[in-house]
Phi, psi and omega in degrees: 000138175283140182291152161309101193296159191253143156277170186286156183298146161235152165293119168255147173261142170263202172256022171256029167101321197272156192275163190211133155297106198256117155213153204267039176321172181261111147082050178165143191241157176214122186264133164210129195236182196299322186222125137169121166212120184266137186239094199242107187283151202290344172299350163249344193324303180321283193276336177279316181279123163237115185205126228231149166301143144212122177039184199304310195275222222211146182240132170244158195203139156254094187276133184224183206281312157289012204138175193216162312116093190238128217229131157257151187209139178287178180305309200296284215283004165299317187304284189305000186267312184294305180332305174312300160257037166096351209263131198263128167298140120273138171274143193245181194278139159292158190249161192263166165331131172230167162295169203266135169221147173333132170329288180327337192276317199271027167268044217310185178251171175233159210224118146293142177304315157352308179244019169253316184288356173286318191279342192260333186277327201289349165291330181269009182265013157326308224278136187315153193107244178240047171283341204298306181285308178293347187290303169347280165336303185263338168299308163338281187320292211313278171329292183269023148291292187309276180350291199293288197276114174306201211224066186224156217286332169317314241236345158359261173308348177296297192291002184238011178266324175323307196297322183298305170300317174304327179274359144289285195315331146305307184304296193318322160270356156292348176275343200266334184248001151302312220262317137343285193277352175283329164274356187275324164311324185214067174268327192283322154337316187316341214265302177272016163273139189216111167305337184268026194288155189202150220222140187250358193297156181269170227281113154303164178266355177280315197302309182304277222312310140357287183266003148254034172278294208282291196280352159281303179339289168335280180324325172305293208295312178309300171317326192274308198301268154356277158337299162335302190274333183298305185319287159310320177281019166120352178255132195258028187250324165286359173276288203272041147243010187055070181245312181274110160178154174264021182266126166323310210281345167321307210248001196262121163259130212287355158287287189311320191275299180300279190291335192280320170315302175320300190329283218297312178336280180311331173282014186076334199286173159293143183280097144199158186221186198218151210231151190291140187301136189264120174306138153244184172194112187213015163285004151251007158280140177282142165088045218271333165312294173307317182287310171320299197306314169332297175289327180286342180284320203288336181282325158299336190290305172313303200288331184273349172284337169304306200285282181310340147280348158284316171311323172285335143325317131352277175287349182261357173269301203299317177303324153337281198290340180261359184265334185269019182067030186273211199256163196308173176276060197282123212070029174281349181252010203285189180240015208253125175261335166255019164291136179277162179267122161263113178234107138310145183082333178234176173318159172035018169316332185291340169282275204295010163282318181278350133275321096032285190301349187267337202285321181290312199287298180291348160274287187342285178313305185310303218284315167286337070063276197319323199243009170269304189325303206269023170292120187258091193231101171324144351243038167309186204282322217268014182262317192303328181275313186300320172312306194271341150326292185248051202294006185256328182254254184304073131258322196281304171311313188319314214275334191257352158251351174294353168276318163296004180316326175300295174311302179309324186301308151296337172288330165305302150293338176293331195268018154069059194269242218355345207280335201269356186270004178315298211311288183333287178344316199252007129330313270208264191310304161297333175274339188267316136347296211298286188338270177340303193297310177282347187271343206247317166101354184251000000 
């Protein structure tokens, strides 16, 4: 039998500047640098090698135990490493001009799911009970995290979405065993508790500031979220627009974020706005479908991990302040966004009722954000999944109504289609009340 022919050695530059001697041995790759040499066997390729289209070249990345290895690489020099592992190029779309961003920027981090679903039970271990089972759940993700995934600088954010789940999962269950004895406290209580409690005070300048506080935040954070994800799974173009950030002014539009809220506040109705849309470009990534749903998801995703850290927050004050035998909350449970909060009896009660209110505004928004987004209506979030979802059928109406998205979008509200998003809402919303009310005992 004839040996496997070898490619000739080629030299590559990474994106810190330094050079590497590249050779393409059989059923092996070899890096060899001024002090260094990686050696990586076809039997890790699956997990060490990572490698992706950009524009006519190619971005490759080498995860090792110690650190990871990132190549912007041209066609010529792309072809023989893809030769090399069996992999046939697809020709891919040119991407269109963006601003220039550091080599190093186009080297996303990588994110196990692992510790994004760890982060989502761990929101949920608040809950009186049967917070028990998602607290499981995410010590379990948490544990085949630590396994799974090496200990290498790619992997940075992965571990630091872990960390976020532990600090959910501590607060939460302390609030899960307060929220426990509050109800075991005022169970008897239940027969007059009523959750529809409703308030006549009139509409205030705090409640506004307050829920356009609430709808910039949000709003960042949901844009950001976008942003975020896009980075991650491999599109550098909302990064080098400066997108991935939580500074408000990237993402705010001064209608939409600001005045529209303010408007509708004052007017009693619901608060919410819309914030400038974060660009993608994921049509050269592989499985670029899957990745659109992915970015389109992460922004309603955002807002209900809000929406479950305000509630918990919520809820770990109010058991607190009833446990400790003050006097009630008032309207702590109401559906009236602008009835004020009153916390009696105890120190700083002058605080913690405008928190409590804010913390109440923010669920309320958040939880709604959440579920208008994912309305699959251009040009909302829940039309990009359904498109790429069905890309043969509704992919095909999208594509031929997004450019009218504004317009449908206003023919919606006018035929009053939104109206239907109460139900999901009060879906939501009322058991999660009811949850405060037997727990709090208000």
């Amino acid at each position: 039998m004839s040996a496997e022919p070898q490619a000739p050695p080629m030299e590559w530059v990474d994106v810190n500047g330094r050079r590497w001697r590249v050779e393409l041995p059989p059923g092996r790759i070899l890096l060899r640098g001024e002090d260094s040499v990686v050696d990586v066997p076809a039997s890790r390729w699956a997990e060490d090698l990572y490698i992706a289209g950009h524009g006519e070249g190619f971005i490759v990345r080498f995860e090792g135990f110690d650190g990871s290895l990132g190549f912007l690489l041209s066609r010529e020099q792309g072809l023989p490493l893809l030769a090399h592992l069996g992999v046939v190029p697809q020709q891919t779309p040119a991407e269109p001009e963006a601003p220039a961003a550091p080599a190093a920027a186009l080297l996303w981090p990588r994110v196990s799911p692992l510790a994004v679903w760890a982060l989502i039970c761990s929101a949920l271990v608040f809950v009186p009970l049967a917070g028990i089972l998602p607290a499981i759940a995410t010590i379990v993700l948490l544990i085949l995290h630590r396994l799974r995934v090496r200990r290498s600088a790619a992997y940075a954010h992965s571990r630091a979405i872990c960390t976020a789940a532990i600090v959910f999962l501590l607060t939460g269950g302390a609030v899960c065993v307060l929220a426990t004895l509050g109800m075991l406290r005022y169970r008897g209580d239940l027969a007059t508790t009523s959750v529809f409690a409703d308030s006549h005070t009139q509409r205030n300048i705090a409640a506004i500031v307050y829920g356009v506080f609430v709808v910039l935040l949000s709003l960042t954070v949901h844009e950001a979220a976008h942003a975020i994800t896009a980075w991650w799974l491999g599109d550098g173009l909302a990064r080098s627009l400066g997108r991935v950030t939580l500074n408000p002014l990237a993402h705010i539009d001064p209608f939409g974020t600001v005045l529209l809220p303010a408007i509708l506040a004052w007017a009693g109705g619901p608060v919410f706005g819309y914030a400038r849309p974060v660009p993608v470009q994921v049509e050269a990534l592989p499985r670029w479908r899957r990745a659109h749903i992915l970015i389109a998801l992460a922004g309603p995703g955002s807002n209900l991990l809000l929406a479950c850290a305000s509630l918990l927050l919520l809820l770990g004050i109010g058991c607190v302040v009833r446990l400790a035998g003050a006097g009630p909350i008032v309207n702590y449970a109401s559906f009236d966004f602008t009835a004020p909060v009153v916390v009696v009896g105890v120190p700083f009660g002058a605080l913690i009722g405008p928190l409590c209110m804010i913390l109440k505004l923010a669920f309320f928004i958040n939880v709604a954000l959440a579920l208008f987004n994912l309305i699959p209506i251009p040009p909302l979030d829940g039309s990009w999944v359904l498109e790429h979802l069905f890309p043969g059928t509704l992919g095909r109406l999208y594509a031929v109504l997004r450019p009218f998205g504004v317009w449908v979008f206003l023919a919606a509200i006018y035929f009053n289609i939104f109206d239907f998003l109460v139900y999901p809402l009060l879906v939501v919303i009322v058991p999660s009340l009811f949850l405060l009310s037997i727990s709090t005992g208000m």
